[in-house]
C-alpha positions in Angstrom: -130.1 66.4 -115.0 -127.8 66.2 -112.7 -124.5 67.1 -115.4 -126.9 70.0 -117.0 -127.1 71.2 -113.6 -123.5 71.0 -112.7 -122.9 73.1 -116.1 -125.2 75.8 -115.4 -124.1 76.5 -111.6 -121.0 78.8 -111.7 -117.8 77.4 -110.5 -116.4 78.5 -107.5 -113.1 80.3 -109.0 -115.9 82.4 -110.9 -117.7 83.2 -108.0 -114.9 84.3 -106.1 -113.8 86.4 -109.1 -117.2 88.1 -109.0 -117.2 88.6 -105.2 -113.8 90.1 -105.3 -114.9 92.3 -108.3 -118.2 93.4 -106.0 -115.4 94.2 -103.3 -113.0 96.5 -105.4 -116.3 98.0 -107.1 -117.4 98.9 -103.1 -114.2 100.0 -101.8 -113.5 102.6 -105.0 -117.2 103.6 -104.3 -116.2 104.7 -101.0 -112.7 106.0 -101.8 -115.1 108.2 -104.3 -117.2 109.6 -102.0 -115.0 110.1 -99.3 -111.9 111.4 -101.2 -112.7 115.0 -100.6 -112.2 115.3 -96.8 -109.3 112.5 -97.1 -107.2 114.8 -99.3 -107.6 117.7 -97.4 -105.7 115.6 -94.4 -102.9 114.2 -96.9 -100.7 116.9 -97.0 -100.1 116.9 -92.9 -100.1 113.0 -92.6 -97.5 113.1 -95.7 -95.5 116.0 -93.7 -95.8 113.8 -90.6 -97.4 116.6 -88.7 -99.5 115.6 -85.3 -102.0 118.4 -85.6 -104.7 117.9 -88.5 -103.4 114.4 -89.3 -103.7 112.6 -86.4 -105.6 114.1 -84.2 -108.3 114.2 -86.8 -110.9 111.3 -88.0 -110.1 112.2 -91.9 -106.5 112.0 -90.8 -106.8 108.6 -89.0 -108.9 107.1 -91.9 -106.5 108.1 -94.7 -103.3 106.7 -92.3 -105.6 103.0 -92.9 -106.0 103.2 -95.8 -102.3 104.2 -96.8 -101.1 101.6 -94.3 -103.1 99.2 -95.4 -100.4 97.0 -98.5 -98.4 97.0 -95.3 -100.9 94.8 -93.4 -101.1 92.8 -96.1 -97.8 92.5 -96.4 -97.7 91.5 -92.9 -100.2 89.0 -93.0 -98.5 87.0 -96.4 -95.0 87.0 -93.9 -96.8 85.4 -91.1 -98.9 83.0 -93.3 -95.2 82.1 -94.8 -93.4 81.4 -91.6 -96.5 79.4 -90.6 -96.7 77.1 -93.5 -92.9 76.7 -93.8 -93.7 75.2 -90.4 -96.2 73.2 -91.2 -99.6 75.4 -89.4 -102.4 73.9 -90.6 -104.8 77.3 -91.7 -101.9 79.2 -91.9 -103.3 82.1 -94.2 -106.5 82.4 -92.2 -104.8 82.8 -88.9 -102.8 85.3 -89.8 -105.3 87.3 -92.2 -107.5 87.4 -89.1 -104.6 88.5 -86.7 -103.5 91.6 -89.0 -107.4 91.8 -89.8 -108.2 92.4 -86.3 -105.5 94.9 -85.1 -105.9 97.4 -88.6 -109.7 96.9 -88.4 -109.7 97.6 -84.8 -106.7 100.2 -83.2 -107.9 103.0 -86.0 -111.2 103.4 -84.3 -110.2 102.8 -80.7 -108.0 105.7 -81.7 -110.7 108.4 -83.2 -113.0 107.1 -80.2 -110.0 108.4 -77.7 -109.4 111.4 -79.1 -110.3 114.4 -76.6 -112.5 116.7 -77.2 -112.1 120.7 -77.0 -113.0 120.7 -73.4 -111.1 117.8 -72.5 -109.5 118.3 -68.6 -111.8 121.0 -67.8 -115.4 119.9 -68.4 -116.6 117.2 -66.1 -116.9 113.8 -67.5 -120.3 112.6 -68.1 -121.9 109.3 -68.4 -125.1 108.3 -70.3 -127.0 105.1 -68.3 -130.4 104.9 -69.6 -130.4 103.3 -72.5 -131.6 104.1 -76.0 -131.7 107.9 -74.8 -128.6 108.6 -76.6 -129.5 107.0 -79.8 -131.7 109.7 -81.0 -128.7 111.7 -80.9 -126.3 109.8 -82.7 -127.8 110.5 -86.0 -127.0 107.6 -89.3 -123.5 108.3 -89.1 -123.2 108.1 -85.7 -124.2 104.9 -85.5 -122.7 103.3 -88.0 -119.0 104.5 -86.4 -120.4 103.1 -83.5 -121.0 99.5 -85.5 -118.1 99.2 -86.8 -115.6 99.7 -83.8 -115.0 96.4 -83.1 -116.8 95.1 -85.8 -113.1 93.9 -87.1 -113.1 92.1 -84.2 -115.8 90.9 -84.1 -114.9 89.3 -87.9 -111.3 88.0 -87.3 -111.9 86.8 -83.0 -113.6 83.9 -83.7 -111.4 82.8 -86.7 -108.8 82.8 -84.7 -109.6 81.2 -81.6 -112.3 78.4 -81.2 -113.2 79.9 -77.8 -114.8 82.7 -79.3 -116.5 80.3 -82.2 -120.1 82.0 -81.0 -122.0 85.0 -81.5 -123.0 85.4 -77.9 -119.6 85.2 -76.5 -118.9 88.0 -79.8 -121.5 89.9 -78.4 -119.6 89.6 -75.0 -116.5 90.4 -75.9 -117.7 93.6 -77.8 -119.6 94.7 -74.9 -116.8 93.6 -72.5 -114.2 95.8 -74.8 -116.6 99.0 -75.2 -117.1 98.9 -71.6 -113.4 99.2 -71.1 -113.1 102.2 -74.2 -115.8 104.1 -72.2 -114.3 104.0 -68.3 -111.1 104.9 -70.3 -113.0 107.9 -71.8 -114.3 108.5 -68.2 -111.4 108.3 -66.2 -108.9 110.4 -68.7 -112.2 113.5 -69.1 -111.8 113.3 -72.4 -114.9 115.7 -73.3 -116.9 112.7 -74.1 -119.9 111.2 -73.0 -119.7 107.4 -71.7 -122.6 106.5 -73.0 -124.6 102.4 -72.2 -125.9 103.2 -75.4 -122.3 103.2 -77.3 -122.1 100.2 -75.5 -125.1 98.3 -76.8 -124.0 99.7 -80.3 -120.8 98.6 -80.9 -121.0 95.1 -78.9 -123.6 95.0 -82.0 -121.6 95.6 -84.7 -119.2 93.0 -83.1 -121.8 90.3 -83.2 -123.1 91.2 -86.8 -119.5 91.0 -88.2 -119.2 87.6 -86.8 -122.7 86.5 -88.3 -121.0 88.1 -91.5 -117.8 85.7 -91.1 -119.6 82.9 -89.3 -119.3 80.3 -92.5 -115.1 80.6 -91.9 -115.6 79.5 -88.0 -118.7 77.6 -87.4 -118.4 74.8 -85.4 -118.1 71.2 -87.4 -121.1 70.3 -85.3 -123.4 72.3 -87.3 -122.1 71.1 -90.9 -124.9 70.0 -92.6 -125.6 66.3 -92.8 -125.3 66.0 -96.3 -121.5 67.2 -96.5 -120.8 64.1 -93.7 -122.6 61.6 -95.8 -121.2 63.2 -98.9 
């Protein structure tokens, strides 16, 4: 019984076939849908021009994704030098270093970006929370989710320390706090909101539940893999 069902489970080379399959399948998906807006920006990123490249969120967004074979090749040179020396984990270390600062710096840019009244209208700030949520609308939201949600992902990969979703969830909230005095102090037409807050220390702690089987501590391995 035991052989039959060794032959019928799917190895894991095949499952990680299929998962990156499910991952290019998902990312041409959203190349699809978004490539309208995208390649309206191109010709001023390609012409290096500041005004409706980067100070735009199509702009920012196609910048990733055009930069992005250069954080990869970023990430195999560190995960080189670090085996060459003899790092133990030397490819997830440096995947979650690049992961963090291309996941990360593209929206604490679009989140900085001033608005038309920026310097003239007062700043505002938002402290009752949930109020703003209303107002945020789906896509709101998930922007808000997924500022730090790189961070969130790659943090606790890379430093024990942070191998918890609470202390995630602080460092999200710790880092938001930070983006919204920033947004406060500079009057950047924006609204420092404790809701964008609660958001996007979310998103953190979510994308750390999503990574969590890379960085869990050995205490909670399961019993049968230590008598195993």
């Amino acid at each position: 019984m035991d052989h039959n069902a060794t032959l019928s489970a799917p190895s894991r080379p095949t499952r990680r076939i299929v998962l990156l399959g499910l991952a290019a399948l998902g990312l041409a998906s959203a190349l699809f849908v978004v490539r309208g807006p995208l390649m309206m920006s191109a010709p001023r990123c390609m012409a290096g021009r500041w005004h409706g490249c980067f100070d735009t969120f199509n702009g920012v967004v196609l910048m990733t994704l055009v930069l992005l074979p250069v954080a990869v090749l970023v990430a195999w040179a560190l995960a080189h030098r670090r085996r060459a020396a003899g790092v133990a984990s030397a490819w997830r270390l440096s995947l979650a270093e690049v992961g963090m600062v291309h996941g990360t710096l593209p929206f604490l840019w679009m989140t900085m970006m001033p608005g038309g009244g920026a310097g003239v209208v007062p700043a505002r700030v938002s402290l009752v929370p949930l109020r703003d949520l209303a107002t945020m609308g789906s896509l709101g939201i998930v922007g808000n989710l997924l500022v730090f949600a790189s961070l969130g992902f790659f943090a606790p990969m890379r430093w024990a320390a942070l191998a918890s979703v609470p202390r995630v969830l602080a460092l999200g909230a710790g880092c938001s706090v930070l983006v919204e005095a920033a947004q406060y102090v500079l009057r950047l037409d924006r609204v420092s909101s404790v809701d964008d807050v609660l958001v996007n220390a979310t998103g953190a702690a979510l994308a750390a539940l999503a990574s969590r089987r890379w960085w869990r501590p050995a205490a909670h391995t399961p019993a049968i893999r230590r008598l195993a």
